[in-house]
C-alpha positions in Angstrom: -2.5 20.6 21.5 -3.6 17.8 24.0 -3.8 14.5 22.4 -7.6 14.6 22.8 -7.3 17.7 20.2 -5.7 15.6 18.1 -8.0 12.6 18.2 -10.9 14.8 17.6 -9.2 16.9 14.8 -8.6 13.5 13.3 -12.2 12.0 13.8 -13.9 15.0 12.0 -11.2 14.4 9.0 -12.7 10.6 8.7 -16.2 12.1 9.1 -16.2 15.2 6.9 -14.8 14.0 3.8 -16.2 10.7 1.7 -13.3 8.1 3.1 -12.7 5.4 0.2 -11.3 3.4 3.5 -14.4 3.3 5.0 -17.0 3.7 2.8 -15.6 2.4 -0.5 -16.4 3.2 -4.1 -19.3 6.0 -3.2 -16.1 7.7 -1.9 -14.0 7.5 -4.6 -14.2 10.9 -6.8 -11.8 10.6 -9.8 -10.1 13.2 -11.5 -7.7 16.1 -10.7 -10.1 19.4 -10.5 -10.5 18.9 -6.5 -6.8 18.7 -5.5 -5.9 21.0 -8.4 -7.7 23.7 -6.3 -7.0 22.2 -2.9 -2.9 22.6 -3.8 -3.4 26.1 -5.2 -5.3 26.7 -1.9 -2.3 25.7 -0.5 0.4 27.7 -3.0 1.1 24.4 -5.0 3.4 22.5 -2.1 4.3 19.8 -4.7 5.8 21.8 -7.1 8.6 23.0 -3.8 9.6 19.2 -3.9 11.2 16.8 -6.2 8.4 13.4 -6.4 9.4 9.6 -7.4 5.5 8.5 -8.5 4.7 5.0 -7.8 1.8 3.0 -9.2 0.6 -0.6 -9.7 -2.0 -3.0 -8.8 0.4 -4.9 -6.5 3.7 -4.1 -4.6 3.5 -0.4 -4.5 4.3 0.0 -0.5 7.0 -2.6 -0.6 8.9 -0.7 -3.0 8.4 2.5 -2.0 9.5 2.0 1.7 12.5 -0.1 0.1 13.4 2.7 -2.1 12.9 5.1 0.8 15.1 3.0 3.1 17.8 3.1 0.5 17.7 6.6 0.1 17.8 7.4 3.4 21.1 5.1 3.8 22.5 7.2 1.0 21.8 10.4 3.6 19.2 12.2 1.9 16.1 13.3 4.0 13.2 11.5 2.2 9.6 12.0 2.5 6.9 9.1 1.9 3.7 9.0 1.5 2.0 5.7 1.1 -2.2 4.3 2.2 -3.8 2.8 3.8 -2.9 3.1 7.3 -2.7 0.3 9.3 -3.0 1.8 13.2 -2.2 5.2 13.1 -3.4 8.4 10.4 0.5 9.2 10.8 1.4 5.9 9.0 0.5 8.1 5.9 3.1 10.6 5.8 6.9 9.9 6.9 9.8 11.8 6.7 13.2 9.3 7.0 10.8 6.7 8.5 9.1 8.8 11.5 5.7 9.6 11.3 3.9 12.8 10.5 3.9 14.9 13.2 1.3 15.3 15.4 1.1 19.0 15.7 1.2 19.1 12.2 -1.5 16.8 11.2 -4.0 18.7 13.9 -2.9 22.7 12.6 -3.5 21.5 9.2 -6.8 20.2 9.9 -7.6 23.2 11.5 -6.8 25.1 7.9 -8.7 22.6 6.6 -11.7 23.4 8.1 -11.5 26.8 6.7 -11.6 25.9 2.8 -14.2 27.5 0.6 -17.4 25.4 0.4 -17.2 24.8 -2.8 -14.3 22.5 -2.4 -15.3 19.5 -1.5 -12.4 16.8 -1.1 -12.0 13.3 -0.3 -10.6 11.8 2.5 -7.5 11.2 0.1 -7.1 14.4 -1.6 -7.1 15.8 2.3 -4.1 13.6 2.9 -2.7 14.2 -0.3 -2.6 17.8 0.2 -1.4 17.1 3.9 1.4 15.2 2.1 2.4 17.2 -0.1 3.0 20.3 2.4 4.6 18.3 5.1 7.4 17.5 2.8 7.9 20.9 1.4 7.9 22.3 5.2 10.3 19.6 6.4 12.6 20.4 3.1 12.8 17.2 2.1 15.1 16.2 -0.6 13.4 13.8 -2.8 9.6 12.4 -1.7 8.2 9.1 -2.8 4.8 9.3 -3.3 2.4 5.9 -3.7 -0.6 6.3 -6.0 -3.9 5.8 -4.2 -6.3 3.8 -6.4 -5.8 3.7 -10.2 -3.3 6.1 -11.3 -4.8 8.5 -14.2 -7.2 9.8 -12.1 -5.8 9.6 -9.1 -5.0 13.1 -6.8 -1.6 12.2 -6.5 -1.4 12.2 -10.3 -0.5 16.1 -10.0 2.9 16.3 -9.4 5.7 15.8 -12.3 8.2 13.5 -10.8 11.5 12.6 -11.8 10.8 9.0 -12.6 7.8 6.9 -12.4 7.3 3.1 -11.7 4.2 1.0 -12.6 5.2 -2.5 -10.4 2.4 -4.5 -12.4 -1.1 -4.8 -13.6 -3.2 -7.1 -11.9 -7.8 -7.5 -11.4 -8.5 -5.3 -8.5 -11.4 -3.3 -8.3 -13.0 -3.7 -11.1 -16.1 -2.0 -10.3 -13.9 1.5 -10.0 -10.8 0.8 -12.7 -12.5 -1.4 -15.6 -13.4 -4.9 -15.6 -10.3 -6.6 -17.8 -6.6 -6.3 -17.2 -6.0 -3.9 -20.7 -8.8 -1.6 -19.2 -6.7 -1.5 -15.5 -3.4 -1.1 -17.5 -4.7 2.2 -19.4 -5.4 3.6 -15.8 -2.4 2.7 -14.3 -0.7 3.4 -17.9 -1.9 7.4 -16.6 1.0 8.5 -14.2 3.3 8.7 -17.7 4.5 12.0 -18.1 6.1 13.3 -21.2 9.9 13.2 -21.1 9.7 11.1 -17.7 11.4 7.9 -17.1 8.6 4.9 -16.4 10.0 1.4 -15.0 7.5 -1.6 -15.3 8.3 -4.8 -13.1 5.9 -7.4 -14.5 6.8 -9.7 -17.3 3.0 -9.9 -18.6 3.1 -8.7 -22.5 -0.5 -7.8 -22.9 0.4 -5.2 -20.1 3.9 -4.4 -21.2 2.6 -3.5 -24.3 0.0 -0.8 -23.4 2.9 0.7 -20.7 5.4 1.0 -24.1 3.0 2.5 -26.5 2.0 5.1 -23.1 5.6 5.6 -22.8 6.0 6.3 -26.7 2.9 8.7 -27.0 4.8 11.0 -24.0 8.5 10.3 -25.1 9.0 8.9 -21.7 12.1 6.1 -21.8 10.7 3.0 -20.9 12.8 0.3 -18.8 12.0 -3.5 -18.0 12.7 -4.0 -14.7 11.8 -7.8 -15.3 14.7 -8.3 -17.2 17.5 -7.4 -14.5 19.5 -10.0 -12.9 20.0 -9.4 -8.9 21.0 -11.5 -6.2 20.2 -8.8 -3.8 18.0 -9.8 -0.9 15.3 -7.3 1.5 14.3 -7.7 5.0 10.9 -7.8 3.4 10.1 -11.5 2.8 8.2 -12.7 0.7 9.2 -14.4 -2.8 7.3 -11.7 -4.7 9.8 -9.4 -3.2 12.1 -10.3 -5.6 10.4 -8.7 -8.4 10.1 -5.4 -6.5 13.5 -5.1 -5.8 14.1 -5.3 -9.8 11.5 -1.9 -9.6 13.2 -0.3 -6.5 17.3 -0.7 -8.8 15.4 0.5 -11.7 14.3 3.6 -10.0 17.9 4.2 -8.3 19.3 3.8 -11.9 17.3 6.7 -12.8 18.0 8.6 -10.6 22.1 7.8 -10.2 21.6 9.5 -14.3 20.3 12.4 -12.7 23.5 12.8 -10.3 22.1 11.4 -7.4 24.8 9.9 -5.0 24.1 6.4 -4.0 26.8 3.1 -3.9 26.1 -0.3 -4.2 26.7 -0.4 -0.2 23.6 2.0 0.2 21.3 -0.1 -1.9 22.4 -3.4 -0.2 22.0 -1.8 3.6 19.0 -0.5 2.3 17.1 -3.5 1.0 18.0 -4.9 4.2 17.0 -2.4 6.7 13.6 -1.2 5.5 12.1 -2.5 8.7 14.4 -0.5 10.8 14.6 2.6 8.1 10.6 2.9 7.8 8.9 0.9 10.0 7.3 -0.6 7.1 4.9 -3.6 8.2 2.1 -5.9 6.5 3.9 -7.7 3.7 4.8 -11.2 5.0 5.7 -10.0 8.6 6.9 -12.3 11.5 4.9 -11.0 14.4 6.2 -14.0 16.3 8.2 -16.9 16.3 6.3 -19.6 18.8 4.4 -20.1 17.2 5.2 -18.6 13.6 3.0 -16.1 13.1 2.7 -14.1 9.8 0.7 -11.1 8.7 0.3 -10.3 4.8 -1.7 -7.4 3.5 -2.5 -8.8 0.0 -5.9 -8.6 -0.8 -6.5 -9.2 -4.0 -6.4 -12.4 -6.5 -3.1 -12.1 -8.0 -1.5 -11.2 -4.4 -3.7 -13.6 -2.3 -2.5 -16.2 -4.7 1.3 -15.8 -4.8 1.1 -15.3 -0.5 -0.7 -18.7 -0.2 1.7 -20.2 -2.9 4.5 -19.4 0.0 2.4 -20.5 2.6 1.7 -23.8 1.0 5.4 -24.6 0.6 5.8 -24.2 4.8 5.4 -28.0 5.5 3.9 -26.8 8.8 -0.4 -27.2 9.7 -2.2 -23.7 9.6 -4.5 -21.8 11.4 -5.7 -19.1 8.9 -7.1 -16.1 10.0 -9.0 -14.0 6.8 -11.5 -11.6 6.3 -12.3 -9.5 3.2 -14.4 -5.5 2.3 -17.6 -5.6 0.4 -15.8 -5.2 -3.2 -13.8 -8.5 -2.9 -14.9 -11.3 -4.9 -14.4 -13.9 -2.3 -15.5 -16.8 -5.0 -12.4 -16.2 -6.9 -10.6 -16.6 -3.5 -11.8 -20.0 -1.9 -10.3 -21.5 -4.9 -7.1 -20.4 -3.7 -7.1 -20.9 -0.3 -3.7 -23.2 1.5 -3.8 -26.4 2.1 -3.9 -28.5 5.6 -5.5 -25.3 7.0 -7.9 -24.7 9.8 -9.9 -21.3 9.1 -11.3 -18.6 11.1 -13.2 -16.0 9.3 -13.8 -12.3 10.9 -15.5 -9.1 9.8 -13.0 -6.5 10.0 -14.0 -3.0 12.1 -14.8 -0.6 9.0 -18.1 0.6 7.4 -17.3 -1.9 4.1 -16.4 -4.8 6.1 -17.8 -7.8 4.9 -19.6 -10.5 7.9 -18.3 -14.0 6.8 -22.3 -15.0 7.7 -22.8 -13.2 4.3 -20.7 -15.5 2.2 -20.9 -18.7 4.7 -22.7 -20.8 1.9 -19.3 -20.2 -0.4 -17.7 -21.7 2.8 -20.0 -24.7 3.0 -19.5 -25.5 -0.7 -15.8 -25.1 -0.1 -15.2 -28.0 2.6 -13.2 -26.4 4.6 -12.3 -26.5 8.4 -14.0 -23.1 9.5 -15.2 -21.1 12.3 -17.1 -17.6 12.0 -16.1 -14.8 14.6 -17.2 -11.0 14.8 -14.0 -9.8 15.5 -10.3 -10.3 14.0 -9.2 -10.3 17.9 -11.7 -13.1 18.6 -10.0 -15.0 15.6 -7.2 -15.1 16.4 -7.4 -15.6 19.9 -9.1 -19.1 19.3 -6.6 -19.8 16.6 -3.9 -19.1 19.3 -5.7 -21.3 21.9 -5.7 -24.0 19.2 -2.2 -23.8 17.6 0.7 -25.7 18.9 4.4 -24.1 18.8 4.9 -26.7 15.7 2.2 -25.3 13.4 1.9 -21.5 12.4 -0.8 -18.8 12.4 -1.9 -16.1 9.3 -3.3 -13.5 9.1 -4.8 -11.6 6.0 -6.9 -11.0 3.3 -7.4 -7.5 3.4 -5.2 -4.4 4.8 -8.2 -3.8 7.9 -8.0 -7.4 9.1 -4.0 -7.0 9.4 -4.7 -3.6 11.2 -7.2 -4.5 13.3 -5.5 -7.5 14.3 -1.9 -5.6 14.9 -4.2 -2.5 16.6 -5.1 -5.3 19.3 -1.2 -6.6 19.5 1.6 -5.3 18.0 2.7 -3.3 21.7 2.4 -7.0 23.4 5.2 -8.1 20.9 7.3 -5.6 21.3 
């Protein structure tokens, strides 16, 4: 296989199958008849492995990289599978932090292309399915896999893990899951299997309550992560870290109760080598130091808010690099937006990107500092022109602006 192979193996994937990613909710197709046949296609690869389900509005990558980076310190081979990518389709699917392989990714595409026509998958139930065998070829012993979009409809709502987490319940796309948060929470409230452990990390009631009576209906324990005490610390930053570390014990609790070895020196190397376990990236990452530069992922109200909350708090001026996807309510967002900030607003390279000329009049009305750019690499190359070594850039405000933008320079860092 030359890597031109690959590349093209990889570009018919994007193009064959509807691509949430790229083309948003006319891509989304809920429910578990598609990858029910896709995995018996297959022989049913996730019932070969043993699954730790994660769901939740926000926090769902942070915790399953930190869990993954503790089991891995605890020695046992651990498969991951989280979206969206940020550079690379071999981001998806990790086994003990290294990419998919190659090789493997272009074969199975090539199987791929052989399915009956009348399965018709997503570009996520393809990656699921991708998933899903790469882990039961590599042996893995335990996977973690990340819930795409929603959770009781959601393709990777087939396997029967050991444990389950639900990190929290938050508005995000609204116009897929149900417009208030009791409508999200009976979605997300959907990965609860009967007899299964589920851990919730949030301490909001309305939600709490829907997770317990779930939990009840399927006589699945449930456990409040909110109320542990830890002084344990990750090499993710971020002060919403803190609650998904509360998730990530939780989950090892669990699964200590099912005789799995791991010490209190595994979870604290863990927690603070997920960088260097996973290669995890996105959530309040330092891409550089002169000046401070930060990347954050969050995209939607409830995460937006709590990342400019910490940005707010650095006593340093900001150049603020942001650009949203069509489904974003960017009203509910220039409410939010830190203080003693210049901004530079970019439409990010995908099919649902979002042109800030299309919302400049929410701009105007804002008063803000602002300039407009086609590109997140024009963005931020006229914030770096304009920042001085004692102020700081950001960038975020949507997973494809922190790709595009670490596409363009993450090599130049290293």
């Amino acid at each position: 296989m030359t890597n031109a192979q690959y590349q093209e193996a990889v570009e018919w994937l994007f193009v064959q199958a509807p691509n949430y990613q790229r083309d948003g909710q006319k891509a989304y197709k809920p429910g578990l008849e598609n990858i029910s046949r896709l995995c018996a296609f297959f022989n049913n690869p996730q019932d070969k492995i043993k699954c730790i389900h994660i769901g939740g509005t926000n926090g769902k990558g942070s915790t399953s990289n930190m869990l993954s980076s503790v089991l891995q310190e605890s020695g046992y081979k651990t498969g991951l599978y989280n979206s969206p990518h940020l550079i690379d389709f071999t981001e998806r699917i990790k086994v003990d932090g290294k990419n998919c392989d190659k090789e493997f990714v272009y074969h199975f595409i090539l199987k791929l292309q052989t399915l009956p026509e009348d399965i018709l998958p997503s570009f996520f139930e393809f990656t699921t399915i991708m998933a899903f065998e790469y882990f039961a070829q590599q042996k893995v012993d335990l996977a973690i896999i990340e819930v795409g979009l929603g959770g009781r409809l959601d393709s990777t709502n087939i396997i029967n893990p050991l444990v389950a987490a639900i990190t929290n319940v938050q508005l995000d796309h609204q116009n897929i899951l149900g417009n208030t948060i009791e409508e999200i929470a009976y979605e997300k409230a959907g990965i609860i299997k009967n007899d299964t452990p589920i851990i919730f990390g949030d301490d909001n009631e309305i939600v709490k309550n829907i997770i317990k009576s779930k939990a009840a209906k399927e006589n699945a324990s449930f456990i409040d992560a909110s109320l542990l005490k830890t002084e344990l610390k990750s090499d993710l930053k971020g002060n919403y870290q803190n609650k998904n570390i509360k998730v990530v014990l939780s989950l090892i609790e669990e699964l200590q109760k099912l005789n799995y070895n791991i010490s209190d020196k595994n979870i604290e190397t863990g927690l603070l080598n997920v960088h260097k376990n996973t290669g995890f990236i996105g959530r309040w990452f330092e891409f550089s130091h002169n000046p401070l530069t930060i990347c954050d992922t969050a995209h939607n109200q409830a995460g937006l808010e709590s990342v400019f909350e910490q940005l707010n708090a650095i006593e340093k001026r900001k150049h603020v690099i942001l650009g949203f996807v069509n489904d974003k309510n960017i009203d509910d967002v220039m409410g939010l937006l830190p203080k003693n900030s210049e901004f530079y607003f970019a439409n990010p390279s995908i099919n649902r990107g979002r042109h800030p000329l299309d919302y400049e009049d929410l701009l105007k009305k804002s008063k803000i500092n602002y300039k407009i750019f086609d590109s997140v690499q024009e963005a931020y190359l006229s914030a770096k022109q304009e920042c001085t070594n004692a102020e700081m850039i950001f960038i975020g405000g949507s997973n494809f602006v922190v790709g595009d933008f670490l596409e363009k320079n993450l090599e130049i860092s290293e």
